[in-house]
C-alpha positions in Angstrom: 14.3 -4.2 0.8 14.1 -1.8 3.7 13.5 1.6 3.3 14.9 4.8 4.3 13.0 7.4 6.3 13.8 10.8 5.2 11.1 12.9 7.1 7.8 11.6 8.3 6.3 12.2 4.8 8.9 10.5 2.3 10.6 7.5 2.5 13.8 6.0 0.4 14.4 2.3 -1.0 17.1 0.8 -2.5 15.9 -1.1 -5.9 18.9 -3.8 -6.7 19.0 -6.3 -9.6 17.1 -9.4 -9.1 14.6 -8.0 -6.7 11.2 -6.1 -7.2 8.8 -4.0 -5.3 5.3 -2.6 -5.3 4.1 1.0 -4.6 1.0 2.3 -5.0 0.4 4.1 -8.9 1.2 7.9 -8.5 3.7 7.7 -5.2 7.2 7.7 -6.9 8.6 11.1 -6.4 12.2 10.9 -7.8 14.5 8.3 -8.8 18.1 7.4 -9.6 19.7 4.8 -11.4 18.0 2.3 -13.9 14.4 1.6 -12.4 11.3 0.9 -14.2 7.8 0.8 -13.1 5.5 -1.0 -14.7 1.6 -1.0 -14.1 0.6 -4.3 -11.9 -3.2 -5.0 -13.2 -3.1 -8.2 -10.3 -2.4 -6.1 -7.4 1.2 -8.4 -6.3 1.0 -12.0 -5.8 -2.5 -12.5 -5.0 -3.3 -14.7 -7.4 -7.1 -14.7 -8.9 -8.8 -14.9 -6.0 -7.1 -12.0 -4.5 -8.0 -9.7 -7.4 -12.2 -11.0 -6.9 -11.4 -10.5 -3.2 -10.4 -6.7 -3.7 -12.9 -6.2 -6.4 -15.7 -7.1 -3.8 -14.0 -5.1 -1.6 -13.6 -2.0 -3.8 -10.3 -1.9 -3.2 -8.6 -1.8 -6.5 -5.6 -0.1 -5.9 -3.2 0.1 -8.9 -0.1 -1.0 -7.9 3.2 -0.6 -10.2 6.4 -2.7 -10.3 9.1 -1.5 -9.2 12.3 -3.4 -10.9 16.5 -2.5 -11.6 19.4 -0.9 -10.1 18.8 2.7 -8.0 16.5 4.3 -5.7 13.7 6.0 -5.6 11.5 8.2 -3.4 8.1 7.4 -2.3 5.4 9.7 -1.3 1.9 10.5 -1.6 -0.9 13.1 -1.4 1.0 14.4 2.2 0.2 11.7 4.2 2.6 10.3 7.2 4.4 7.5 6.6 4.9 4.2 9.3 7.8 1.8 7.9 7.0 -1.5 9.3 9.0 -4.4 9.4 8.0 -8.0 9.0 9.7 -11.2 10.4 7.7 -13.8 9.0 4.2 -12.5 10.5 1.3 -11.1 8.6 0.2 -7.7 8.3 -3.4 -6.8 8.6 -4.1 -3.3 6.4 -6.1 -1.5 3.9 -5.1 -1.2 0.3 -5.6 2.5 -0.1 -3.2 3.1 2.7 0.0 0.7 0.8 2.3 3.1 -0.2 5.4 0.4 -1.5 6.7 -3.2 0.0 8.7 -5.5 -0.7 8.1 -7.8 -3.4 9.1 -10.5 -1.3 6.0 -10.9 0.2 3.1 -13.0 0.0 0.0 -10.7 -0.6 -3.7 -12.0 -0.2 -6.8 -10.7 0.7 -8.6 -11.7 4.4 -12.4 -11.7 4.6 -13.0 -9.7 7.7 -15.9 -12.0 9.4 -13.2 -14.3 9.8 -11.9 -12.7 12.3 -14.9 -11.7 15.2 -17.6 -13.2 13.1 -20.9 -11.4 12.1 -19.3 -8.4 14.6 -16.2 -8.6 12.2 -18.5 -7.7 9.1 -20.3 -4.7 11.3 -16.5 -3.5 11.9 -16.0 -3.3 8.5 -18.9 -1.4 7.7 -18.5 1.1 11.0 -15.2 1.8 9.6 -15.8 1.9 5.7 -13.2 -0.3 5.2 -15.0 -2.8 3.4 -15.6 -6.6 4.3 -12.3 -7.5 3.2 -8.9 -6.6 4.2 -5.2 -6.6 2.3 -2.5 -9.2 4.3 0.8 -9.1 3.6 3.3 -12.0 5.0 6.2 -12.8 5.0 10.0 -11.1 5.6 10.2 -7.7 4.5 9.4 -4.0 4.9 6.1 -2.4 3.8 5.3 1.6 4.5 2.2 2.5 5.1 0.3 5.7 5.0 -1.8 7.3 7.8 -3.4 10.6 8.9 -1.2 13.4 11.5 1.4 10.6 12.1 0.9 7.1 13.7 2.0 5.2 16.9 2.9 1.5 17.5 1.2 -0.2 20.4 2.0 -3.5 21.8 -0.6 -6.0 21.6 0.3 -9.0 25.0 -1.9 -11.7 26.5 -2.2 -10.0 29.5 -2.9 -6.5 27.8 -5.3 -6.3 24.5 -5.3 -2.9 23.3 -8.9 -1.3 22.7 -8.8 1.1 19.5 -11.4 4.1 18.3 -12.2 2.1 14.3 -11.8 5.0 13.0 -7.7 5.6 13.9 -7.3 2.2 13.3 -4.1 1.7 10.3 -3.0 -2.1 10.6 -2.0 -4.4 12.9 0.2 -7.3 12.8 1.3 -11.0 15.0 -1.2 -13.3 16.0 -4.0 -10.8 16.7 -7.8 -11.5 17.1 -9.9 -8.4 16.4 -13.5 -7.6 17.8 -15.7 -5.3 18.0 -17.8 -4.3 20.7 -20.0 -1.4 22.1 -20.1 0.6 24.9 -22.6 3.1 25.5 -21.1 6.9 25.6 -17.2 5.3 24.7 -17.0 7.3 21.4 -18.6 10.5 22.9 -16.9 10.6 26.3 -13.9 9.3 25.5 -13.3 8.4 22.1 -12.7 11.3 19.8 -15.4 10.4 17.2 -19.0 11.0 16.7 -21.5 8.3 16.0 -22.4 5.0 17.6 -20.5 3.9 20.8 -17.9 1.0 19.0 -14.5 0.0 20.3 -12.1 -2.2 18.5 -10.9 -4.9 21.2 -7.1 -6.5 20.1 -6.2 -9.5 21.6 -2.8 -11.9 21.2 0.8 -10.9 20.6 1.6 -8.2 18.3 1.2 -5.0 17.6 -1.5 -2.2 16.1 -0.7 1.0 14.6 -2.9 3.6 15.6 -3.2 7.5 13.5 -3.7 10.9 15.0 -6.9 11.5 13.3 -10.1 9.9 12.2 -10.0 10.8 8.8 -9.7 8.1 6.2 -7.5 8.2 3.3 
């Protein structure tokens, strides 16, 4: 179900019979047609250990159903908004920052020291994101929300793409995440305060980066 973008801050999709999609409660702004939303108490197609996963997590975001024949208009609190398409890869991304997708696709929930280890649990507490992180997988479209406006940088082999935590939105593609120091990075170079901490991405793929280190 792809959306429309119709300035950085609101986007436009097409509900049709037969299909569904999730938004986050609160970030319908207008609709035509038949549509209903109805409250999602399981947060998509997680399954149970999904919702334990987000409950550990603290990242029980209502979610509503999105179902009939019209479309509506997403927005929410502001906030830029980064359409992002999926081919069959996963999506790495916070909960808080899922504005709608496509009910197409498989949503789970990823312990973060899967990926770097014990330095992917000290990621997730440098950022405040938690020790768990929302996937999303599949073929579809899913917007996502982000501070002064985002950027998508490649992610190659030959090139992994070293991120301030803080600006970090998502990623997706066969990514590995770590997380390393350097003394002085944040404070010379960085545009953060704090401890020196970099976020190293390595693989094919891509990572979405905001103007800002504010979370949402």
């Amino acid at each position: 179900m792809p959306f429309r973008e119709i300035n950085s801050k609101m986007v436009e999709a097409t509900v049709m019979p037969g299909q569904r999609m999730f938004s986050q409660r609160g970030a319908m702004l207008a609709y035509k047609g038949e549509v209903s939303f109805t409250p999602n108490m399981q947060g998509g197609q997680g399954g149970l250990m999904s919702m334990i996963g987000r409950r550990v997590a603290n990242e029980a975001t209502p979610l509503m159903t999105v179902e009939g024949s019209g479309t509506v208009l997403f927005g929410h609190g502001g906030h830029h908004i980064q359409v992002i398409s999926l081919t069959g890869d996963t999506l790495y991304v916070e909960a808080d920052r899922l504005l709608a997708f496509d009910g197409t696709l498989q949503q789970g929930t990823m312990f973060m020291g899967s990926q770097g280890g014990v330095m992917g649990m000290v990621r997730g507490q440098v950022t405040g994101q938690g020790l768990f992180t929302t996937t999303l997988k599949g073929h579809g479209s899913v917007a996502v929300m982000a501070h002064g406006g985002v950027i998508e940088v490649p992610i190659t082999p030959q090139r992994p793409v070293h991120v301030d935590p803080q600006a970090y939105v998502a990623h997706h593609g066969d990514v590995r995440n770590k997380l390393s120091t350097a003394l002085g990075w944040r404070d010379m170079v960085g545009r953060g305060s704090g401890e020196a901490f970099q976020l190293e991405l390595s693989g094919s793929g891509a990572v979405y980066v905001q103007a800002s280190e504010e979370k949402l």
